[in-house]
C-alpha positions in Angstrom: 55.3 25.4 -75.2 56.7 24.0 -79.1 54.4 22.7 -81.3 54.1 19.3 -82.2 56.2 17.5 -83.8 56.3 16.7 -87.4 56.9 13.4 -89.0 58.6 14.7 -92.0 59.2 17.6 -94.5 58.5 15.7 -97.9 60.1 16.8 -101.5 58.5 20.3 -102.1 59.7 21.4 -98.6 56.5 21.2 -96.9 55.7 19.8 -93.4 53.6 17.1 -92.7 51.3 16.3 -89.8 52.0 13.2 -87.9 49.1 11.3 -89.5 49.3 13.1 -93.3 46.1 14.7 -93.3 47.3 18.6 -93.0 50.1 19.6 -94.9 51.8 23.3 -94.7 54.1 25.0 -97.4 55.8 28.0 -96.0 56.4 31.2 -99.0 59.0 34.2 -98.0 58.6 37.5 -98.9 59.6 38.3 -102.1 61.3 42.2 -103.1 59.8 43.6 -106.1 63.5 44.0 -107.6 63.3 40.7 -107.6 59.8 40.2 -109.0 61.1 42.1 -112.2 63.4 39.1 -113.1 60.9 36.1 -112.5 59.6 33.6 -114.7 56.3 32.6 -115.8 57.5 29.4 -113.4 59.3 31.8 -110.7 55.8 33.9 -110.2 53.3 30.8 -109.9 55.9 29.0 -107.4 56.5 32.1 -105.3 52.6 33.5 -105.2 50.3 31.3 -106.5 48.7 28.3 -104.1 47.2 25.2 -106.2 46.0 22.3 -104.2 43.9 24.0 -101.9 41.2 21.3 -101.9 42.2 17.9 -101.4 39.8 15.0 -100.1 40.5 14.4 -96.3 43.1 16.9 -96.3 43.9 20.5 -95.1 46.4 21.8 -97.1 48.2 25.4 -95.6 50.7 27.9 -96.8 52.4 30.0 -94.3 53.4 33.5 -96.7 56.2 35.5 -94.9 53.7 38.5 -96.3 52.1 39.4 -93.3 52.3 36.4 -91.9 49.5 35.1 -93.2 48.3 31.1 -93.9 46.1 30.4 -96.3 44.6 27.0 -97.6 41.2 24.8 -97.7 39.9 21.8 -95.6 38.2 19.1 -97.4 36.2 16.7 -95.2 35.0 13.6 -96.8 35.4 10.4 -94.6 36.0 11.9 -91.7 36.2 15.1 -89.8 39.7 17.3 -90.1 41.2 19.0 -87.0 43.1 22.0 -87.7 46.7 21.3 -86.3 49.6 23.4 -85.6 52.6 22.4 -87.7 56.2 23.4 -86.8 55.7 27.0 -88.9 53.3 28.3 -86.4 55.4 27.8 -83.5 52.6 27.2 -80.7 50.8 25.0 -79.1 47.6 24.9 -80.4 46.9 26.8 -83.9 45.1 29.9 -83.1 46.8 30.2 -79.6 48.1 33.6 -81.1 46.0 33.8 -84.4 42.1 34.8 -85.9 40.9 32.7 -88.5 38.1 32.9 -91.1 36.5 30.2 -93.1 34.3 30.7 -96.2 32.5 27.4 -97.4 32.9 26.9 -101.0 31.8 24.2 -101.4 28.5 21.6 -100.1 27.1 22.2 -96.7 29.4 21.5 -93.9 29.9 22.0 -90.4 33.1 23.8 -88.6 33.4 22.8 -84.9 34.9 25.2 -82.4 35.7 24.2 -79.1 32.6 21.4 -79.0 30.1 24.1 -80.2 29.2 23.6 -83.9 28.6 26.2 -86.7 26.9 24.7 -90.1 28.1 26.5 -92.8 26.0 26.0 -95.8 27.8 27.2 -99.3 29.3 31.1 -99.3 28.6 31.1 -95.1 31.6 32.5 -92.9 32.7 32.1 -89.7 35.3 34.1 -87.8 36.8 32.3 -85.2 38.5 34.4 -82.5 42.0 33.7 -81.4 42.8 31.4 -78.4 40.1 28.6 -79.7 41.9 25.4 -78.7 40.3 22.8 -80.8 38.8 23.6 -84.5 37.6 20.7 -86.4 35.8 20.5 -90.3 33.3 18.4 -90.7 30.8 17.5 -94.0 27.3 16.9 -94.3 27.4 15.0 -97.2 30.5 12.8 -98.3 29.3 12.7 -101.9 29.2 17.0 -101.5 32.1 17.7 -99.1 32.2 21.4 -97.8 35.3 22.8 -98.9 36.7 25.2 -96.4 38.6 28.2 -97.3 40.7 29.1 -94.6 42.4 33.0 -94.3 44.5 33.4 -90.9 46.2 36.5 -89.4 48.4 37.2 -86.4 46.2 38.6 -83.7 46.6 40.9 -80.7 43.4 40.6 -78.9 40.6 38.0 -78.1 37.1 39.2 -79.5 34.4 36.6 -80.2 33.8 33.6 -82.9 31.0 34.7 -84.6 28.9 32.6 -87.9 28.3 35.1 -91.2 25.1 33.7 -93.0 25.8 34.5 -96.9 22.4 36.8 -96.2 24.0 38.6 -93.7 27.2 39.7 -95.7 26.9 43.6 -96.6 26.9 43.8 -100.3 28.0 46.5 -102.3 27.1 46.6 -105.9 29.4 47.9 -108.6 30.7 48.4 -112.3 28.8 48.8 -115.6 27.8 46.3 -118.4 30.3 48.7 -120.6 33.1 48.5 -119.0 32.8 44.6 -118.6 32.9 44.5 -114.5 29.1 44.3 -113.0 29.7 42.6 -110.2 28.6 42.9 -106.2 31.2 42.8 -103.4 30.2 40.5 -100.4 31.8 41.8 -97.1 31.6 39.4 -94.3 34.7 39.6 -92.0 34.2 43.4 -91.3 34.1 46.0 -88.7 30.8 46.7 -89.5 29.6 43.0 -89.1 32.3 41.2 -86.9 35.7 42.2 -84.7 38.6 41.0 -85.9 42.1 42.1 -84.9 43.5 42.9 -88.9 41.6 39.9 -90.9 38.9 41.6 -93.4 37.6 39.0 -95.6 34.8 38.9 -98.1 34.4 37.7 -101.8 33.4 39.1 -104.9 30.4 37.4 -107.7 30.9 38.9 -111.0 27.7 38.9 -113.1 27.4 36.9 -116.6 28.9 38.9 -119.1 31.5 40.8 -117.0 35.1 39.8 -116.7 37.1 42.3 -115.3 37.7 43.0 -111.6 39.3 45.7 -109.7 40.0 47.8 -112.6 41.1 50.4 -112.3 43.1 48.9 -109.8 45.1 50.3 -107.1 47.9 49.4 -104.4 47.8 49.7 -100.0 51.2 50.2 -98.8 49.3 49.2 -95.2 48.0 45.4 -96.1 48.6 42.5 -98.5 45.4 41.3 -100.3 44.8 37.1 -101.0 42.5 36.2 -103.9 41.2 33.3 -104.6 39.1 32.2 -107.4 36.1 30.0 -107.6 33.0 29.3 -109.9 35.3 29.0 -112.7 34.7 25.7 -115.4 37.3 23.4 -116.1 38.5 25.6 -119.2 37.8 28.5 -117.8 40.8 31.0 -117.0 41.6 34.1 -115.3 44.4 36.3 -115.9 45.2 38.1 -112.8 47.4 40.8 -113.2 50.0 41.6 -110.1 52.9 43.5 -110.2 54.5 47.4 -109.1 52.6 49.4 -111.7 55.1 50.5 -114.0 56.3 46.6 -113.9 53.4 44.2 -113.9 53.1 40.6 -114.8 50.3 38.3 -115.1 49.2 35.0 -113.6 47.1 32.4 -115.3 44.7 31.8 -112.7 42.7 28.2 -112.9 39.3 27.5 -110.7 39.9 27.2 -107.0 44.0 28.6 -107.0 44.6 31.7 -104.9 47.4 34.5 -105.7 49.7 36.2 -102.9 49.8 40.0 -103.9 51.9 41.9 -101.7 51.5 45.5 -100.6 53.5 46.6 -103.7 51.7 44.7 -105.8 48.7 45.9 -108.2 45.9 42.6 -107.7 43.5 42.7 -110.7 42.4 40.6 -113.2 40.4 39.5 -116.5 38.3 36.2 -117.2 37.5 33.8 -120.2 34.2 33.7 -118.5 31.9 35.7 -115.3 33.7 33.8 -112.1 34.0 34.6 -108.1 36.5 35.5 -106.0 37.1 35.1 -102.2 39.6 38.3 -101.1 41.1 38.8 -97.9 43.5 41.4 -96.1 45.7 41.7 -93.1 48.1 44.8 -92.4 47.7 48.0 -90.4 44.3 49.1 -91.5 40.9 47.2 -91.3 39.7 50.2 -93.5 37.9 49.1 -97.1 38.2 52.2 -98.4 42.3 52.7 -97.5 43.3 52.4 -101.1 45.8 54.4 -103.8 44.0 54.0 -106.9 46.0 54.1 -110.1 45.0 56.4 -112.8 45.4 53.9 -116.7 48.3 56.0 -117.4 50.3 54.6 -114.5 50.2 50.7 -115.7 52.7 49.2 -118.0 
């Protein structure tokens, strides 16, 4: 069965839902041979995602890394359904995928096949693959949620399950002299939920601190999403991606995500304390499968 047809693919090469509302830009995979040569412009268009909250729309990426899509759900007048464009190739959106949703914004309310989960801010759900009809709803217009959506191919059919930011597993880390006190949130997790490769959690930095995932490392295994939030309007990260002995940076503005593939290094520095949302999908659903990087390694 295709997926439904799209009105249009407008100037940046995206494709457009028949009534506008969801929108989905597709990224290939980029070698890191290649990655050596970009620009400043050539690394935000390939791996950074801006626009990810948009009143009354849903705005997706579909990355050739992994296959995953990534993007946000604004509800404001109305509720959002979550469609499947052309990219997806099937009927219904998670008629071969898992999804999860973290709420990053007011307090909203995600609808999955008629039963609803209210999400107040930092609350997850994991929604299980074959759910026919997802829809995004807001409590209050003049506070929309803002749904950020992580999605992965999936093998299996497990069960949609709501994360209450109290019921994360936290994990706190870092020192006050090394700039990077901060406690890890896990909320898609074996040890909480089962998913088919989606892991999913975020990251809260404490005042003071600026540096996350430092020293860094790389998994061959998975690619790793970030996306930044409690940033001000002036407020910048530099996220630092890269193979080790070649990295670049990215200048990282509040609510943008970065694409780091397996070969890159995904780390970064802030003008200010600030959040992050991270997310996986590859072979291993393992935290701990990392290949840290001694300082020496990084040029």
């Amino acid at each position: 069965m295709n997926a439904p047809t799209t009105t249009a693919v407008d100037a940046t090469g995206a494709f457009l839902s028949l009534d506008g509302r969801t929108s989905m830009d597709v990224r290939h995979a980029s070698h890191p041979e290649a990655a050596k040569a970009f620009t400043t412009e050539d690394m935000r268009r390939h791996f950074l995602l801006d626009g990810l909250f948009r009143p009354d729309r849903v705005a997706l990426t579909y990355s050739h890394v992994d296959r995953m899509v990534v993007g946000g759900a604004m509800p404001v007048a109305s509720a959002l359904p979550l469609e499947a464009l052309k990219p997806i190739g099937a009927a219904t959106f998670l008629q071969r995928r898992e999804l999860g949703v973290i709420n990053l914004g007011g307090a909203g309310r995600v609808v999955v096949d008629g039963h609803g989960f209210d999400l107040a801010p930092l609350d997850a759900l994991y929604v299980a693959r074959g759910a026919d009809a997802v829809q995004f709803e807001s409590v209050n217009a003049a506070a929309p949620a803002k749904f950020y959506l992580l999605s992965a191919p999936a093998h299996a059919t497990h069960t949609t399950m709501k994360i209450a930011r109290a019921d994360a597993k936290k994990i706190p880390l870092g020192t006050r002299e090394t700039a990077n006190v901060r406690t890890i949130h896990q909320v898609i997790h074996p040890e909480i939920v089962t998913s088919c490769q989606l892991v999913m959690g975020y990251t809260v930095l404490e005042p003071g601190s600026i540096w996350n995932t430092m020293p860094t490392h790389l998994h061959d295994r998975r690619c790793e999403i970030y996306c930044y939030f409690n940033l001000g309007p002036d407020a910048r990260v530099f996220h630092l991606m890269g193979e080790p002995a070649e990295t670049r940076h990215i200048v990282v503005a509040n609510e943008q995500a970065v694409i780091s593939p397996s070969w890159s290094i995904h780390s970064g520095a802030g003008t200010t304390s600030y959040s992050f949302v991270w997310a996986m999908g590859g072979d291993n659903q393992d935290f701990d499968d990392m290949d840290m990087l001694p300082m020496s390694r990084l040029r």
